[in-house]
LUMMIVO-180607 format. One record per residue (C-alpha): residue in three letters; z, x, y. Coordinates in Angstrom, 3 decimals. Each point is the difference from the previous one (the first is absolute). Example, Ala and Ser with C-alpha at 12.3 -4.5 7.8 and 13.67 -1.06 7.14 Angstrom:
% LUMMIVO-180607
{"ALA", {7.800, 12.300, -4.500}},
{"SER", {-0.660, 1.370, 3.440}},
END
This chain:
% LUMMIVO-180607
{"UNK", {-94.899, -9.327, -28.032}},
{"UNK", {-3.867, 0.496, 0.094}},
{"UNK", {0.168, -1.098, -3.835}},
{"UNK", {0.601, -3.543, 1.007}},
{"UNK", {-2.938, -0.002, 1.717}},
{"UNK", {-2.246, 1.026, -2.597}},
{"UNK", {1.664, -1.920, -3.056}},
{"UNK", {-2.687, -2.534, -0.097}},
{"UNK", {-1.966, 0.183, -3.124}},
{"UNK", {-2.802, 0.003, 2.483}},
{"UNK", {0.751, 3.689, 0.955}},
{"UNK", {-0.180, 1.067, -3.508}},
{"UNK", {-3.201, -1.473, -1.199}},
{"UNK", {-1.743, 1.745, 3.169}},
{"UNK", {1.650, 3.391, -0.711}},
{"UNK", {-1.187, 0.139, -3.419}},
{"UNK", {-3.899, -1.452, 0.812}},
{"UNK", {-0.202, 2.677, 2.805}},
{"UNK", {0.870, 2.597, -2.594}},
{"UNK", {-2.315, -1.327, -2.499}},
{"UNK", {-2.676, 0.191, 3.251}},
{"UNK", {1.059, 3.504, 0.615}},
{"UNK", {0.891, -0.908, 3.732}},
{"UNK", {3.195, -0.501, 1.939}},
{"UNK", {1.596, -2.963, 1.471}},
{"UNK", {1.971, -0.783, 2.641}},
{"UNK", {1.716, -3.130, 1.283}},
{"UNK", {-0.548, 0.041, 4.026}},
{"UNK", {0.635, -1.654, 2.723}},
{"UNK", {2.284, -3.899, 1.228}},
{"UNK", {1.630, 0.191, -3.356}},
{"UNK", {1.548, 3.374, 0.256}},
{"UNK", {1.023, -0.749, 3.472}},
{"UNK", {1.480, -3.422, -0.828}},
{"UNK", {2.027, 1.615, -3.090}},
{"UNK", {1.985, 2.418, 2.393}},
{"UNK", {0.472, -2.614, 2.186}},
{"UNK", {1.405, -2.495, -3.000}},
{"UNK", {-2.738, -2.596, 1.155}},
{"UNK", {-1.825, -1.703, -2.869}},
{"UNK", {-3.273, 0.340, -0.211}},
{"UNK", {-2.866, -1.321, -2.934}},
{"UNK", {-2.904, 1.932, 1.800}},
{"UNK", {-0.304, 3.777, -2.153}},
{"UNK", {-2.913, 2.385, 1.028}},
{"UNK", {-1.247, 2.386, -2.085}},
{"UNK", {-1.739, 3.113, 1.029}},
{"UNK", {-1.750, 1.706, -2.730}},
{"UNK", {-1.754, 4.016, 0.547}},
{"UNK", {-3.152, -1.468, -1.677}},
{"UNK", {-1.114, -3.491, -0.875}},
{"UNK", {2.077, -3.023, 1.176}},
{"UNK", {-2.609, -2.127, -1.497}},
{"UNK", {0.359, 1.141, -3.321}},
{"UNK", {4.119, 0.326, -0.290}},
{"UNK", {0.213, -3.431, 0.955}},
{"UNK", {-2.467, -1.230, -2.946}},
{"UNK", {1.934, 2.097, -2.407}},
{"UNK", {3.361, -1.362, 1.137}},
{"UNK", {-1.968, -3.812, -0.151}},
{"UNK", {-0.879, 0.299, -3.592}},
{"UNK", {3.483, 1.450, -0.556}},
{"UNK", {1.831, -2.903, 1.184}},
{"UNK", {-2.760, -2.219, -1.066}},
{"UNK", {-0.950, -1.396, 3.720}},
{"UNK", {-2.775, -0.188, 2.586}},
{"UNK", {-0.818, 2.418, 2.364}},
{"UNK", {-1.881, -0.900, 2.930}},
{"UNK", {-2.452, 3.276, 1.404}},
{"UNK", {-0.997, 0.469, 3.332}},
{"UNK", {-2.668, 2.468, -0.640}},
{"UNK", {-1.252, 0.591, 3.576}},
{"UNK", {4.234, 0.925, 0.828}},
{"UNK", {0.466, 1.842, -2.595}},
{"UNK", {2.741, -2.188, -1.327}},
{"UNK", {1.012, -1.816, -2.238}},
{"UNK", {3.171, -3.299, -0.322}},
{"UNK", {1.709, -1.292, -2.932}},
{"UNK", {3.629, -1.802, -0.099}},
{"UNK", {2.359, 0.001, -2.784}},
{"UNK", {3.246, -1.416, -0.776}},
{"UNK", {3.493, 1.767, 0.679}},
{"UNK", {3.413, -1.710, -1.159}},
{"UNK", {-1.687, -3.299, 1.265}},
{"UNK", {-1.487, 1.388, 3.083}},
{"UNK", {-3.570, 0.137, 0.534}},
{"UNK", {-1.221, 3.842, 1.125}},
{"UNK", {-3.185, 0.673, 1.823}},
{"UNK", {-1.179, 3.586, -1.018}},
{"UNK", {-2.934, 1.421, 1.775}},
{"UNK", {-1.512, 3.095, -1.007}},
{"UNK", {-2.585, 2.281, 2.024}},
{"UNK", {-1.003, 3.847, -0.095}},
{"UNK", {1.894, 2.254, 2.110}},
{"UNK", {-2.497, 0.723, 2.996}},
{"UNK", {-0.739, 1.943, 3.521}},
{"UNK", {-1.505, -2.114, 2.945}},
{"UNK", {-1.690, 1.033, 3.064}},
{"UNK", {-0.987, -2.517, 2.885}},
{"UNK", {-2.874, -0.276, 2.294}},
{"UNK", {1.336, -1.118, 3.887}},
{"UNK", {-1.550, -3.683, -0.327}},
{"UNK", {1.480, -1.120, -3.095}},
{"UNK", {3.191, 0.043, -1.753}},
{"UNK", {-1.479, -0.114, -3.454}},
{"UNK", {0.240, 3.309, -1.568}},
{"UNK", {-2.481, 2.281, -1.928}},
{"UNK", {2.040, 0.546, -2.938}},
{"UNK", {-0.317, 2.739, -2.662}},
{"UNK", {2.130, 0.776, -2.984}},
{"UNK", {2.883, 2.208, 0.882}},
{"UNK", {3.637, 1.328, -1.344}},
{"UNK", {3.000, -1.795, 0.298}},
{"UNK", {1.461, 2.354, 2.967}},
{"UNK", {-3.673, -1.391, 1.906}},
{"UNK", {0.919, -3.466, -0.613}},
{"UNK", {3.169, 0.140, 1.106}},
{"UNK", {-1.247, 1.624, 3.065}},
{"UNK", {-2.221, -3.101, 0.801}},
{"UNK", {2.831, -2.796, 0.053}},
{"UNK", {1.508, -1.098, 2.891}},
{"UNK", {3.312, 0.566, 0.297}},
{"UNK", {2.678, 3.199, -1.839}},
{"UNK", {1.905, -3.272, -1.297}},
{"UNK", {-2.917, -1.353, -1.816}},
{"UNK", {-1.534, 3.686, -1.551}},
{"UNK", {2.893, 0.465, -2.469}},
{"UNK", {-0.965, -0.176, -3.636}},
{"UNK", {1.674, -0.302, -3.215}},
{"UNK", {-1.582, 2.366, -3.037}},
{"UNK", {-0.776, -1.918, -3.063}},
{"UNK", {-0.810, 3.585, -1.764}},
{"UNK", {2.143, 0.398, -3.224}},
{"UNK", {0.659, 3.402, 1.201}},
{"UNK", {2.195, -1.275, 3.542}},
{"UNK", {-0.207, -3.961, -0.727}},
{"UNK", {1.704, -1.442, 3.134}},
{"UNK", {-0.001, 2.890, 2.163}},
{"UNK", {-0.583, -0.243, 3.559}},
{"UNK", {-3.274, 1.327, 1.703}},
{"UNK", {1.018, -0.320, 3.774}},
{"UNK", {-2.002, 2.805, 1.893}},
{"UNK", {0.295, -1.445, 3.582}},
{"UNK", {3.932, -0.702, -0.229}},
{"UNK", {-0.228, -3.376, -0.565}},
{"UNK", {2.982, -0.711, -1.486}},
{"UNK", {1.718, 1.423, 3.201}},
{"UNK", {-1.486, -2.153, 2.383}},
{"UNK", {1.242, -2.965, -2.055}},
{"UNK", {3.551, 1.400, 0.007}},
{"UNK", {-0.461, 0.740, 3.981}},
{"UNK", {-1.860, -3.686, 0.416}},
{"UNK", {-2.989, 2.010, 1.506}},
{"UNK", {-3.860, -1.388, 0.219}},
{"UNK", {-2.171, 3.472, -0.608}},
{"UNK", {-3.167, 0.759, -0.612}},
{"UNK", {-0.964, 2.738, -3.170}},
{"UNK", {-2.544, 1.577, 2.387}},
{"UNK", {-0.711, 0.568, 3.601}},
{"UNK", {0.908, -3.789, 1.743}},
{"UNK", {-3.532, 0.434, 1.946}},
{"UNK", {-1.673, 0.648, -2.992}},
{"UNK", {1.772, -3.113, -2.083}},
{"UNK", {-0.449, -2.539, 2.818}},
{"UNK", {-3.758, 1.375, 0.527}},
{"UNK", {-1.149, -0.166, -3.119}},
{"UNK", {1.405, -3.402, -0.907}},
{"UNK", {1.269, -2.079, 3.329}},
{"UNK", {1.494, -2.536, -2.060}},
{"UNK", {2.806, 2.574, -0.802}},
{"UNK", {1.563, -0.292, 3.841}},
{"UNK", {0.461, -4.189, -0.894}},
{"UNK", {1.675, 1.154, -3.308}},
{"UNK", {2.347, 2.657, 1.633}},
{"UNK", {1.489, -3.475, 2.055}},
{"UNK", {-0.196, -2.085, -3.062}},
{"UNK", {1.771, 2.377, -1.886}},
{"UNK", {2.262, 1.063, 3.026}},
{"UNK", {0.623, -3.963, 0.130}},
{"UNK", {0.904, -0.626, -3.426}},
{"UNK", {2.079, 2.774, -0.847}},
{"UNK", {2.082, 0.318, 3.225}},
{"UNK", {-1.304, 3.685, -0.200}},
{"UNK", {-1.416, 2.505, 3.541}},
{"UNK", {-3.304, 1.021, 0.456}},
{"UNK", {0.786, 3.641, 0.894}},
{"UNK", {-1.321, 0.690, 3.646}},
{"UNK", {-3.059, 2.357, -1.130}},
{"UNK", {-1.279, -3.192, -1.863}},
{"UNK", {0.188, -2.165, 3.185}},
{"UNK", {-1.397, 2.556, 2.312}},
{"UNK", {-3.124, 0.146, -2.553}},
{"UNK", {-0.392, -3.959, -0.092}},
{"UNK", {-0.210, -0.010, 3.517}},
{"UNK", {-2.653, 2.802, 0.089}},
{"UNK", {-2.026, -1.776, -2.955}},
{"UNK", {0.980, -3.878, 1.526}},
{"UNK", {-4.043, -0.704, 0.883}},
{"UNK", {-0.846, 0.947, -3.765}},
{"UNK", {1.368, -3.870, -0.815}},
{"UNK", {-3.120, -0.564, 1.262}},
{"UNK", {-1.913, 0.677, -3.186}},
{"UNK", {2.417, -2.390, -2.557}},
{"UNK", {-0.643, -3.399, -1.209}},
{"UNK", {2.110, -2.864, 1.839}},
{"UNK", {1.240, -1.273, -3.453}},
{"UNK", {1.410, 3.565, -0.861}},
{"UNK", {1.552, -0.494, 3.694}},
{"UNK", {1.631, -3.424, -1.022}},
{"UNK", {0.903, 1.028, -3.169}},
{"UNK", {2.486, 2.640, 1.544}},
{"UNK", {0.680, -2.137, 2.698}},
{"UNK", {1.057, -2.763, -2.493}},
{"UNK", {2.076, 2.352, -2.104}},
{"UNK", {1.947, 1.269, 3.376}},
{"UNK", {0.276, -3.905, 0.662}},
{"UNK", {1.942, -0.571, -3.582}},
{"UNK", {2.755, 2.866, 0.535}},
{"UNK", {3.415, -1.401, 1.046}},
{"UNK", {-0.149, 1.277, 3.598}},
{"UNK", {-4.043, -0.042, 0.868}},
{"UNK", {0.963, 0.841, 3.288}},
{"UNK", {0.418, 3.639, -0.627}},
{"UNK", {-3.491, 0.417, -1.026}},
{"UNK", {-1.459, -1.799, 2.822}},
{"UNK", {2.011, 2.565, 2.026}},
{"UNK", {-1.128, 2.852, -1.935}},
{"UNK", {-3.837, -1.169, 0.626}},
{"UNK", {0.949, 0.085, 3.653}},
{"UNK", {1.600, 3.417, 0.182}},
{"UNK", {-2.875, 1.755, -1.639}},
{"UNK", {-2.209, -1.848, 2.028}},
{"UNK", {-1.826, -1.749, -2.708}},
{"UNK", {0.881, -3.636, 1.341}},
{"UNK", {-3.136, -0.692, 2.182}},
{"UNK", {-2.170, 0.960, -2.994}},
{"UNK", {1.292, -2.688, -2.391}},
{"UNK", {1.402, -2.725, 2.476}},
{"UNK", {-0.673, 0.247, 3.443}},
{"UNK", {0.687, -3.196, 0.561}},
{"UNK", {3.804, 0.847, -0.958}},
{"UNK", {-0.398, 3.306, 1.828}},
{"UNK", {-0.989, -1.730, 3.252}},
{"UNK", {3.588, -1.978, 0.351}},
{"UNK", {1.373, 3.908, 0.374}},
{"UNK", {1.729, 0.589, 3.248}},
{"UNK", {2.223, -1.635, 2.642}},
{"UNK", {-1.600, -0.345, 3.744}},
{"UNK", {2.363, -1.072, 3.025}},
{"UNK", {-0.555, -1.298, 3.236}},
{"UNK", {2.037, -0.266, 2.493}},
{"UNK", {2.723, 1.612, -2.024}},
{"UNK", {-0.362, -3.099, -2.665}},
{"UNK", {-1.513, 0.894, -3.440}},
{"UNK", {-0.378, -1.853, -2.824}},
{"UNK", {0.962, 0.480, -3.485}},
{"UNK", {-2.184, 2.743, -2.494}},
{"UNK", {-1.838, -2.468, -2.001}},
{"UNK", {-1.187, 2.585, -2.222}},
{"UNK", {3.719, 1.248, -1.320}},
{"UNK", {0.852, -3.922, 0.229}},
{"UNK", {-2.910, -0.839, -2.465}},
{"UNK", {1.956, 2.417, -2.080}},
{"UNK", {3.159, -0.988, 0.322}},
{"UNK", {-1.044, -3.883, -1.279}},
{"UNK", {-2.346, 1.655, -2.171}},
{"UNK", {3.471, 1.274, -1.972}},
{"UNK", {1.909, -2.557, 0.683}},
{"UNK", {-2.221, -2.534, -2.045}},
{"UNK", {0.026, 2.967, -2.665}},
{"UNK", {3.298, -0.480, -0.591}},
{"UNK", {-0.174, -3.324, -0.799}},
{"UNK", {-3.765, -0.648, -1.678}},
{"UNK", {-2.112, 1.864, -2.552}},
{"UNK", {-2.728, -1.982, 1.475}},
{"UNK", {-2.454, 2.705, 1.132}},
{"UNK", {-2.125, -2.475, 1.930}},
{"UNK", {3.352, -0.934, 2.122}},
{"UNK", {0.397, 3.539, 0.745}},
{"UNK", {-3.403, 0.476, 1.129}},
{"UNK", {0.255, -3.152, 2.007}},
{"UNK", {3.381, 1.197, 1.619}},
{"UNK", {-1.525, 3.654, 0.380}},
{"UNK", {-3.236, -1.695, 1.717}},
{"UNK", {1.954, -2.780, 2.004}},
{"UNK", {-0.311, 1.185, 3.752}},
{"UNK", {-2.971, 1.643, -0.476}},
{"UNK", {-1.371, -2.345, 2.268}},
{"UNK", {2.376, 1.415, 3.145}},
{"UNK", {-2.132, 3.243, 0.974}},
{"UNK", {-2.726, -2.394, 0.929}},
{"UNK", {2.378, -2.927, 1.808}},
{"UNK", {2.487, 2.628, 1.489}},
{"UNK", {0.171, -0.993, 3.750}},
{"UNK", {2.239, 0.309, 3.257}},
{"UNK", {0.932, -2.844, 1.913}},
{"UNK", {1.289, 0.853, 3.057}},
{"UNK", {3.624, -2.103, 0.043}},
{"UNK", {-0.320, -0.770, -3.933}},
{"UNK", {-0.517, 3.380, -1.458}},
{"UNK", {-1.911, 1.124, -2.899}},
{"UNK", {-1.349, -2.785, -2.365}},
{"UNK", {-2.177, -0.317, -2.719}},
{"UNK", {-1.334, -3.432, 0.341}},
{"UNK", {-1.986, -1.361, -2.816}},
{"UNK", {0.465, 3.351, -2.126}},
{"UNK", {1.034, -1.640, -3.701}},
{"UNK", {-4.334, -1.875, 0.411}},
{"UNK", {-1.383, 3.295, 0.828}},
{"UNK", {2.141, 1.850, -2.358}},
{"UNK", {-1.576, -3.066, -2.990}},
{"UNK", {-3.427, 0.737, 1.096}},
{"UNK", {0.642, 3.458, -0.069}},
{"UNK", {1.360, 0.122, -3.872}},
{"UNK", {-3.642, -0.374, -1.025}},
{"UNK", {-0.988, 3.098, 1.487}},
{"UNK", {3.148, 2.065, -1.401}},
{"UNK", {-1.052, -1.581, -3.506}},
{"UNK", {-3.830, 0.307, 0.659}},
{"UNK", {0.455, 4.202, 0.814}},
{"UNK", {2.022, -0.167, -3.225}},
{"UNK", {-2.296, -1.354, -2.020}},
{"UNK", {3.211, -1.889, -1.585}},
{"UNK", {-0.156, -3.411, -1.078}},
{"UNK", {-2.163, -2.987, 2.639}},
{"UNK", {1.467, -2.828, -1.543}},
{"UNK", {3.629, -1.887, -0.780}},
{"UNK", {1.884, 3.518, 0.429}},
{"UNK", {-1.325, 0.671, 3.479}},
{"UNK", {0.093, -3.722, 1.169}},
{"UNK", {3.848, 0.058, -1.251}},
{"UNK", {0.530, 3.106, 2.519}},
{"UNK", {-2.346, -1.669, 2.723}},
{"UNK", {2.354, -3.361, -0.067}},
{"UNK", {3.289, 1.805, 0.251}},
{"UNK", {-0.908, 2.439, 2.627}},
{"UNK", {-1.621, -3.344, 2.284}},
{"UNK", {3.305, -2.001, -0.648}},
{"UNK", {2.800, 2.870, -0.099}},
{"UNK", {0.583, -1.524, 3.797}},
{"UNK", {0.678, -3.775, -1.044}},
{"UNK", {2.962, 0.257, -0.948}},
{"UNK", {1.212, 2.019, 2.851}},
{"UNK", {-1.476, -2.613, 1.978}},
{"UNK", {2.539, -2.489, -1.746}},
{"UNK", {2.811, 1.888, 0.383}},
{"UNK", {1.494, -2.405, 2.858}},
{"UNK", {3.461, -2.401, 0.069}},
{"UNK", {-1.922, -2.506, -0.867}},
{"UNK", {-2.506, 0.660, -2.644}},
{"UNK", {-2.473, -3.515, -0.270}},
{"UNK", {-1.306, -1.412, -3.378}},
{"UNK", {-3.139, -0.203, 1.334}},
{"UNK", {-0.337, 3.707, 0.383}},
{"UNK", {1.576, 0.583, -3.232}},
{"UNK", {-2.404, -2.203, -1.527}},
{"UNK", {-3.019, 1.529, 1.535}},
{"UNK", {1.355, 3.496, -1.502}},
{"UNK", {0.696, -1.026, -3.034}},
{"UNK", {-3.951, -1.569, 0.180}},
{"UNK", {-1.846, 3.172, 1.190}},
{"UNK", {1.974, 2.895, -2.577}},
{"UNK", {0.427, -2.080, -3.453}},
{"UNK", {1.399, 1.423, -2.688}},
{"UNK", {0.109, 3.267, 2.273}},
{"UNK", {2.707, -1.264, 2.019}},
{"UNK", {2.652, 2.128, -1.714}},
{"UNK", {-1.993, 3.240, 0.179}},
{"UNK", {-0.616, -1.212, 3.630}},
{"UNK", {3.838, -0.417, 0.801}},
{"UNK", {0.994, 3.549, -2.092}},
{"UNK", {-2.580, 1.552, 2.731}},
{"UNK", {1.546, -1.442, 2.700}},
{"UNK", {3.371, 0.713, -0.604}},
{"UNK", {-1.054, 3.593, -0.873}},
{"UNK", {-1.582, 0.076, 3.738}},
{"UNK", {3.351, -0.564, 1.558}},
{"UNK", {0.250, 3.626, 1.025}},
{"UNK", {1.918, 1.324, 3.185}},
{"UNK", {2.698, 2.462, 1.102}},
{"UNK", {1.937, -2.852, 1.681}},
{"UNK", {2.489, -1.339, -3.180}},
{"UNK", {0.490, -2.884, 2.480}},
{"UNK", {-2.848, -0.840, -0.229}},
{"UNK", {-1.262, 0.406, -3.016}},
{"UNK", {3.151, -1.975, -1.558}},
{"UNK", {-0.946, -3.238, 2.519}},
{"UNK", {-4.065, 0.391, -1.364}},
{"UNK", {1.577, 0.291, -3.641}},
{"UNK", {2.327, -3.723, 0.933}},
{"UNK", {-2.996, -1.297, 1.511}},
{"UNK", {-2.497, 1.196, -3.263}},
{"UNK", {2.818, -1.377, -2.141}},
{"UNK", {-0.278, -3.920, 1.493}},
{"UNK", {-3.580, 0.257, -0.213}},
{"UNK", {0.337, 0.855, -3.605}},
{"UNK", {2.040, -3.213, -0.488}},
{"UNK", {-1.660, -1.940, 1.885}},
{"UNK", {-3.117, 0.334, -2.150}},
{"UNK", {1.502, -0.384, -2.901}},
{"UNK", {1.693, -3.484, 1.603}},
{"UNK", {-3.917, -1.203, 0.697}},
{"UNK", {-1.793, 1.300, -2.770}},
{"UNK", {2.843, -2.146, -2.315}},
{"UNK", {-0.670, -3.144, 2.495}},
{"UNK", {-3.910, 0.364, 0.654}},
{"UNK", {-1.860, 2.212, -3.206}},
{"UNK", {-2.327, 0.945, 2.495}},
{"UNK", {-0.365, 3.970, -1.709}},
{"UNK", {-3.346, 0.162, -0.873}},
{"UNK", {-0.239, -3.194, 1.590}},
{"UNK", {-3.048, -2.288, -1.730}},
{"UNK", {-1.563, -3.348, 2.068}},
{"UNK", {0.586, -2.837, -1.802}},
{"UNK", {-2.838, -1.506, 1.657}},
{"UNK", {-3.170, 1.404, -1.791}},
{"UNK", {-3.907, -0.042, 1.711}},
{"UNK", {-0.951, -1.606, -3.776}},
{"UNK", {3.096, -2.686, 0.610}},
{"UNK", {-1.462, -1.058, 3.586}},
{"UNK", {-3.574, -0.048, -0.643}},
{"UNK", {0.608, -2.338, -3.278}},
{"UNK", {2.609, -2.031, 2.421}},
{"UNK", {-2.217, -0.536, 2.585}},
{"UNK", {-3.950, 0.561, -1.588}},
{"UNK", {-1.046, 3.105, 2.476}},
{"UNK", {-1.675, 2.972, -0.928}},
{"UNK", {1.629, 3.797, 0.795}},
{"UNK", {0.503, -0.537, 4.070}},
{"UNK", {1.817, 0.870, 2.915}},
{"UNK", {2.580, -3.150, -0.486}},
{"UNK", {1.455, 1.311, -2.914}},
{"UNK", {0.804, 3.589, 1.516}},
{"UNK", {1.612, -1.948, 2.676}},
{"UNK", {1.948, -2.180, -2.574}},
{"UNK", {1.170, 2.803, -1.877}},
{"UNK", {0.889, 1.973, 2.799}},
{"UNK", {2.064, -2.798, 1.369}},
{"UNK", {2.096, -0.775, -2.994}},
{"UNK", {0.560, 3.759, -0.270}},
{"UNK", {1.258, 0.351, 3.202}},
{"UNK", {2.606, -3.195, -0.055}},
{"UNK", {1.553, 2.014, -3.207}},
{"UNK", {0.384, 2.880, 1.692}},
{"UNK", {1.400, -1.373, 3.217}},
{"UNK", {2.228, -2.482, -1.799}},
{"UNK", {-1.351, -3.039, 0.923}},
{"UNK", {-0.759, -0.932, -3.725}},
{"UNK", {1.710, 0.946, -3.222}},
{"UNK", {-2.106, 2.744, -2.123}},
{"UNK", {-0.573, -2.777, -2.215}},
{"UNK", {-3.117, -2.407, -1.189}},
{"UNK", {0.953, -3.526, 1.108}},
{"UNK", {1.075, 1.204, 3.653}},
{"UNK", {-3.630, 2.043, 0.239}},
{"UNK", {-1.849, -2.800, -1.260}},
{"UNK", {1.488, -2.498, 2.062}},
{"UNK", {-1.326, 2.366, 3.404}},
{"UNK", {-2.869, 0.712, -1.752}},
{"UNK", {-0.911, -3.652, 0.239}},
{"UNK", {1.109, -0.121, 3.344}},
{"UNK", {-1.917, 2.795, 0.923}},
{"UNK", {-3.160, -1.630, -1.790}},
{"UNK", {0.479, -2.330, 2.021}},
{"UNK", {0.032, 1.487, 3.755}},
{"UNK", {-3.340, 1.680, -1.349}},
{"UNK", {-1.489, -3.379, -0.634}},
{"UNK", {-0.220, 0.309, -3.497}},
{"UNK", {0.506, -2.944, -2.607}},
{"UNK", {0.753, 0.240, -3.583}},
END
């Protein structure tokens, strides 16, 4: 079985440079994992007992390609071509680390395989393949690796305090993984995360998204959001998703657990969108309620105003993120402040006008908008949740019936500043805000068709009342 891994003529050519070198090879690491787990995988890393740098170059000029060294890493890149499939190769001397307590960047020093395996993260992702003539293809699994992939387990090679000390970052990637794979994180590993949880304290927020983002792309991203919660690692990466934890009751009346709700819509648009900017914005959609939550004696609990707070606060969850400031975050910032407009249409009698208005203020996100809102339809009650899903169901139509009738998605004036000002000879003034404005606002209400004979007709008319002449 191990042979069809390493049938690649790739294999081959660095077996027989590291024996020209005089050192041994190993490949290390994702790709072994991913072969015992049948998962494909282009990504090979190759550990070498000497110099990475200097394997890589030979097995460059063998296959008559570029190599790209990193010289202050240690390593070196180059890709090749496998039965039509481009293959990443990285190379890089097998090494020891040690940490100091502020930093997760290592003082490295050249080391023996055993030493490197002893460094990585996880048993699952420490097995090796030998590319020595002598055992080509054998396994090198010192830390039982390939039984916590059987037994679905996340381990650590070493002592979990000493894995998540040295290098935080490895607590994130025991819930990615955990996430992705469907596999535990076996209790000693989750009693150390909680010990080490402050030690997040010393990464970089874009390694924090970047694992966050990863957990956000698995079928059911749920489970890792869990995961962060359980070892207590939530309030370190999103405390603004941590805060919604909790149910309180008064008077024996509580309201839902927005947290585990966020979660459950959070999954629910998973199932039905790769769009991980959805997902965040149905993850981050009531994160606006911990700071609205209030009782009203004879109403209950409400949340008045929570989807605008929960906009404004998108900035900040993006901002502590360092992810991207600009369309990507804006997209998540619209959704969350109009997840409750449709809910607000959901009546016998849905009007044009309000349908209209939607259709205005989302664009082409209206779809994305309606997949989120339907995904928010969450309750134990299947009464209820079947008379929301009718009710969803003839808004749905209903927009469809306007958006045929009035075009007004991504709704342009057709009444320009440039058109009135030649019209009527003014200069950039208050009239022609008011003009615009006007016309916009007949379209939207129906008083006018969306079209450029009925808006220029009340522009004129408009004009007029203002006591301009054209």
């Amino acid at each position: 079985m191990i042979d069809q891994a390493l049938n690649g003529r790739i294999f081959r050519i660095v077996s027989e440079e590291a024996r020209r070198q005089g050192v041994r090879a190993f490949v290390i690491g994702g790709y072994v994992r991913d072969f015992f787990l049948q998962r494909p995988n282009n990504d090979i890393d190759i550990v070498v007992e000497g110099s990475g740098i200097e394997l890589a170059e030979a097995v460059a000029a063998k296959l008559h390609t570029k190599v790209s060294v990193f010289k202050s890493f240690g390593t070196a890149m180059l890709h090749c071509r496998e039965k039509d499939v481009v293959i990443e190769v990285e190379f890089v001397g097998a090494r020891r680390e040690s940490y100091r307590r502020d930093s997760r960047k290592p003082i490295v020093e050249d080391g023996s395989l055993e030493e490197d395996q002893e460094r990585r993260d996880f048993t699952i992702n420490a097995m090796a393949f030998s590319l020595q003539e002598s055992d080509y293809g054998a396994l090198v699994d010192p830390f039982g690796g390939i039984r916590d992939l059987n037994l679905g387990l996340i381990r650590t090679p070493l002592d979990p305090d000493t894995t998540y000390s040295d290098d935080p970052l490895r607590m994130l990637r025991a819930v990615r993984f955990a996430t992705q794979l469907g596999f535990t994180i076996v209790p000693e590993s989750m009693e150390s995360m909680r010990r080490n949880k402050a030690r997040l304290e010393i990464l970089s927020a874009e390694r924090i998204a970047d694992e966050l983002n990863k957990i956000m792309k698995t079928p059911r991203p749920s489970v890792g959001f869990l995961l962060l919660d359980e070892c207590e690692l939530l309030p370190y990466v999103l405390p603004a998703l941590a805060n919604l934890k909790g149910v309180e009751s008064v008077d024996g009346r509580g309201h839902k657990d927005n947290f585990r709700h966020s979660l459950q819509v959070l999954d629910n648009v998973a199932a039905v969108s790769d769009n991980v900017w959805l997902r965040w914005a149905a993850l981050l959609h009531d994160i606006g309620k911990a700071a609205t939550k209030r009782w009203e004696p004879g109403t209950g609990w409400t949340f008045h105003g929570h989807e605008y707070v929960g906009s404004k606060m998108v900035k900040g969850v993006f901002s502590r993120l360092k992810m991207s400031q600009t369309d990507d975050m804006r997209y998540v910032q619209k959704l969350v402040g109009l997840h409750m407009r449709p809910i607000a249409l959901v009546t016998d009698e849905v009007t044009d006008s309000a349908v209209r208005r939607l259709l205005f203020d989302a664009g082409d996100d209206i779809d994305d908008l309606m997949i989120l809102c339907k995904a928010d339809i969450t309750s134990a009650n299947e009464q209820k949740v079947d008379r929301y899903k009718r009710q969803y169901d003839h808004v749905r139509e209903k927009l469809v019936e306007v958006e045929a009738k009035d075009a007004v998605r991504n709704f342009k004036n057709p009444i320009t500043g440039e058109l009135i000002m030649e019209k009527y000879g003014i200069p950039p003034c208050r009239e022609i805000g008011v003009i615009k404005e006007a016309v916009k606002e007949a379209i939207l209400e129906g008083e006018i068709p969306n079209d450029f004979d009925a808006a220029y007709a009340l522009m004129e008319r408009k004009a007029s009342e203002l006591g301009l002449k054209g």
